[in-house]
N, C-alpha and C positions, 0 to 999 in steps of 0.2 A: 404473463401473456405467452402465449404459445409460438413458438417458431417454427419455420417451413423453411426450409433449405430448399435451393437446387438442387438440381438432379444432373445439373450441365454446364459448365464454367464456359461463356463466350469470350471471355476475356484475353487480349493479343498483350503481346509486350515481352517484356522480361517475367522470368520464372518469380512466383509469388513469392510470400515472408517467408526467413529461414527461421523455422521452430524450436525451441528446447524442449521438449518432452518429457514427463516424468507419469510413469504408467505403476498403481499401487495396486497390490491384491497378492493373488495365489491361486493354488487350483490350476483347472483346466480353462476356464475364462481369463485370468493373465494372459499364459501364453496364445487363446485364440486371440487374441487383441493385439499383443506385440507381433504374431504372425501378419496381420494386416498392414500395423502401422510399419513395418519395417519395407514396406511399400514404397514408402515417403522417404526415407531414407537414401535421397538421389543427389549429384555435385550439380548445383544450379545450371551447368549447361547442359544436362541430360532430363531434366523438368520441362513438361510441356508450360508452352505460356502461359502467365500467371497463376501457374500453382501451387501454393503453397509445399515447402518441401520439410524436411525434418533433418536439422543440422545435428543435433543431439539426440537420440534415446536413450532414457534409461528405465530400467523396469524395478520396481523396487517388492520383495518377495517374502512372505513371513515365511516363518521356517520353525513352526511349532508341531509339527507334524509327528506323531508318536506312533503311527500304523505301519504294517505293512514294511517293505523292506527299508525304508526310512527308516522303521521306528528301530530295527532291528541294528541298521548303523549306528544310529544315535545309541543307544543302551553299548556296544558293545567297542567302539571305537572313539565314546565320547566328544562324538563331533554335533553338528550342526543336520537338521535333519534338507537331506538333500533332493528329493522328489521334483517339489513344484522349480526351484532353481534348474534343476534339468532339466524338465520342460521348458521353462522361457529360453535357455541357452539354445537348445534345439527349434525354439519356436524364431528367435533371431539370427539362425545359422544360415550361410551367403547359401551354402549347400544342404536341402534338405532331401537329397537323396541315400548315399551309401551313409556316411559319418553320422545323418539323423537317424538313421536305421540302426545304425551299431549302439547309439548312443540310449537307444528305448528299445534294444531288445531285451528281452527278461528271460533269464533260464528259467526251464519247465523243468528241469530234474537236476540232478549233482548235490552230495552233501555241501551242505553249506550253502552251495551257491543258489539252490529251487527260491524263484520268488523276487530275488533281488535284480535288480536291472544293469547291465555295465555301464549307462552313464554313473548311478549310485555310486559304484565299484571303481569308477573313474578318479570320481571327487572323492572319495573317501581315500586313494592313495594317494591323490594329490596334497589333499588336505593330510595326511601321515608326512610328506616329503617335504612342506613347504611351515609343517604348522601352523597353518594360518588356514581357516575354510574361505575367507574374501580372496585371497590370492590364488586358492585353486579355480575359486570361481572364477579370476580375471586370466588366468592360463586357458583354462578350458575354454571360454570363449576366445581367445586368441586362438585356439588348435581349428575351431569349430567356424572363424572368421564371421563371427556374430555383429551385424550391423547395428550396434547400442549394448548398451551395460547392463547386467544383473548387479544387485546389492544385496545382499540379505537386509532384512528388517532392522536386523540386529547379530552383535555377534555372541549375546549371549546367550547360554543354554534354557530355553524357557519352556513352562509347561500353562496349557490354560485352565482355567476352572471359572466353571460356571454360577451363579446362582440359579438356581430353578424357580420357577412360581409359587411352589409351593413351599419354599426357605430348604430344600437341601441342596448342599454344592457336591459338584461332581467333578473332581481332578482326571484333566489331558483330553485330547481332542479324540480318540477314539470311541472315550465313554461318554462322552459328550455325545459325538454324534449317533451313538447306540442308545444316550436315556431320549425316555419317553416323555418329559416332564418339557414344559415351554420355558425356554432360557427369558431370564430378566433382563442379568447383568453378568460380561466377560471381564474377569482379570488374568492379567499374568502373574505369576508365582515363578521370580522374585517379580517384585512390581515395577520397581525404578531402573531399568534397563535402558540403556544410548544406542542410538543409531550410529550409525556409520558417519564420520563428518562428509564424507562425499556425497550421502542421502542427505545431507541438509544444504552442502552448496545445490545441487542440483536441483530440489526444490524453491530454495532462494531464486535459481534464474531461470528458473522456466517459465514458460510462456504459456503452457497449457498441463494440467494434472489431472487424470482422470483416477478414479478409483471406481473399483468394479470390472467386470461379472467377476460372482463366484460368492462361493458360502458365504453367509451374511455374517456369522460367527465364527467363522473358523478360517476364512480366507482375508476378508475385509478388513473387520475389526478388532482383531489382532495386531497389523502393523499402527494404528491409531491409538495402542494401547503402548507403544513405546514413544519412553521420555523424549519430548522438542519435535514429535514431529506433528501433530498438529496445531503446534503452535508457527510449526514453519511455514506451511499451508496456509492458516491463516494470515502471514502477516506478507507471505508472496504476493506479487503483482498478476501473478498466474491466472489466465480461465480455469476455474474449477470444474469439473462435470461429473456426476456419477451416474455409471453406467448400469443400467437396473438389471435385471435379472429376467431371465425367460419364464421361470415358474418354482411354485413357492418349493422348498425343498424338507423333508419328514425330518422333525427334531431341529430345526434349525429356523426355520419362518414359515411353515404353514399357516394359515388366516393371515399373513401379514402383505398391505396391499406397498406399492410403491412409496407412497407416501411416508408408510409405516417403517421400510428401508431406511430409510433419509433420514427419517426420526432419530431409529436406533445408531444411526452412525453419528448423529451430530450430538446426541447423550454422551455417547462414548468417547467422542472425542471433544467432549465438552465447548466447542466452538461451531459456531455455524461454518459449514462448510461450503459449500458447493452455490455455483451460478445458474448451472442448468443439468439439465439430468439427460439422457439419450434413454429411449422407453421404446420399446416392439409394440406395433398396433394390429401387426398381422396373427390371424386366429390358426390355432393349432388346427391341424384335421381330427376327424371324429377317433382315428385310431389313436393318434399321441396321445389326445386329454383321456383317454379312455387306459392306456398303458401308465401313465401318473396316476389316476384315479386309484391305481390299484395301492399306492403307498399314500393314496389319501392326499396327493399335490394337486395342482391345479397350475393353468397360468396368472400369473400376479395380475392382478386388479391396478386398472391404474385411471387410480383418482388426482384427476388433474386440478382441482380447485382447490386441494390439501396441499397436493403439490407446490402451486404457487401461492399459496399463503403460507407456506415456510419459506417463501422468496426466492422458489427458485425456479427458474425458465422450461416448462420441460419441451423436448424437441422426438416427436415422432418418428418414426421410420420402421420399415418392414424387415428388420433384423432377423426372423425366426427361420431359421434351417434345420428339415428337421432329417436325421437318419436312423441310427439308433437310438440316440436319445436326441431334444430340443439343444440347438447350439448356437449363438451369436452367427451370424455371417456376417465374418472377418472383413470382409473387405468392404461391406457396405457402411460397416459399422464405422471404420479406419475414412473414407469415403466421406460420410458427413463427418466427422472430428474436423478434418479438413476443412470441407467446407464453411463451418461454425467458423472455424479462425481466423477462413479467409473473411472473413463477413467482421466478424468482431474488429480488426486487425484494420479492415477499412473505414470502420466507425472510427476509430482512434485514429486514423490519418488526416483524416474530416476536422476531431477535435483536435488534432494537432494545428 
């Protein structure tokens, strides 16, 4: 059945439920979503009446990443690839003015250094100092005073490989995302890789997990491909939501409509997932679809009666902001999360 949120909380009294949060993915859709939800992030007396607030965030982040100056750390520093974790640290930071800025600037020239970014540069001597890459990560957000937690997925060094539809596999996410062939099925290589046990208390008590935007194979279904955690998922008390995607993306989910999303993530992570889904209703302008056309994308199809006969609630709203490229609007999106909860949240008050 389809849900309609408000657009406007009337509600007086004491500030709404306190949330635990646990936000999954990577890419640039992680962090536009921890940018919103860290919104919520308020001490109950600084909450407008009954609004729900977020006592916990954490963001949890694959880290397979083999391109670009990430890939370039990983190969030569033997760490952990550090891109999208930089992003969500910056995308969660109290200050996203100078400190964000220093943190995603990228030298344009210098041997060695053309290409790589100094938060990379960051975390890669933190990670040399501490040996540990989870500890640079929990330093660097403490330097950055990050309102919620980064985790890596895992802390092991992992590569992806594909099957293709035509039965050949293609090893690590670069070549992945450059073959031309339509992915089946993602493993990691090694296969049996742990999470971090913080990423599974944290799932255990949350209250709400959203998974989504962002590459359906290379962002999503990665973290789902390590060992306990969607089992963890599964057996939490948590609202489930996934959060769909603006438009399909070359080599990765062209033809594939929302429905077909959900599909591929509940294969992979061999459990049913998700309670309800957040899906964009609003239509690109003639130039955007016209500017995707040119790599053969489109925006995702969203078939709502596929949707809820996989059992899951989908929930509307006008997410698309478009500048250079199509991109979630962060705050409408963080916006209805809230409001889902609060609604959810008073149904169980009810049943209580």
């Amino acid at each position: 059945m389809l849900t309609q949120l408000p657009t406007n909380s009337s509600q007086t009294g004491k500030a709404g439920p306190e949330l635990r949060v646990v936000a999954i993915g990577g890419g640039t859709g992680l962090s536009t979503l921890l940018k919103g939800l860290k919104g919520y992030v308020l001490s109950p007396a600084l909450a407008p009446f009954g609004q729900p607030i977020i006592r916990e965030l954490v963001g949890v982040v694959t880290v397979s990443d083999d391109g670009g100056s990430s890939g370039r750390l990983r190969k030569e520093f033997n760490m952990l690839a550090p891109g999208d974790v930089r992003n969500c640290i910056v995308a969660l930071s109290e200050d996203e003015a100078l400190l964000s800025r220093l943190f995603q600037h990228r030298f344009q020239k210098g041997s060695g250094l053309e290409g790589h970014s100094f938060g990379n540069l960051f975390l890669a001597a933190l990670t040399s100092i501490t040996g540990d890459f989870a500890e640079a990560v929990r330093l660097s957000s403490e330097i950055l005073l990050t309102r919620g937690h980064i985790y890596p997925a895992t802390m092991a060094s992992v590569e992806l490989e594909a099957l293709l539809e035509d039965g050949t596999r293609v090893r690590g996410e670069t070549r992945i995302t450059a073959s031309k062939g339509k992915i089946q099925e993602l493993a990691l290589v090694p296969p049996d890789v742990e999470p971090l046990p913080q990423t599974l208390e944290a799932i255990a008590n949350a209250d709400l997990i959203t998974i989504g935007p962002g590459s359906l194979f290379t962002s999503m279904i990665p973290n789902l491909l390590v060992r306990g955690i969607p089992e963890a998922i599964l057996e939490s008390s948590a609202v489930k939501v996934f959060i769909c995607n603006l438009m399909t993306q070359a080599n990765e989910s062209l033809g594939l409509t929302a429905a077909d999303h959900i599909r591929a993530l509940n294969e992979h992570a061999r459990v049913q997932l998700f309670d309800y889904s957040l899906i964009n209703r609003k239509q690109a302008s003639p130039e955007m679809k016209a500017k995707y056309a040119l790599e053969g994308a489109s925006q995702i199809v969203v078939d709502l009666e596929a949707i809820e006969a996989l059992g899951v609630c989908p929930v509307l709203g006008d997410y698309l902001e478009e500048g250079e490229v199509a991109r979630h609007a962060t705050d409408r999106l963080a916006h209805d999360l809230m409001a889902l909860m609060a609604r959810t949240q008073d149904r169980q008050t009810i049943r209580g």
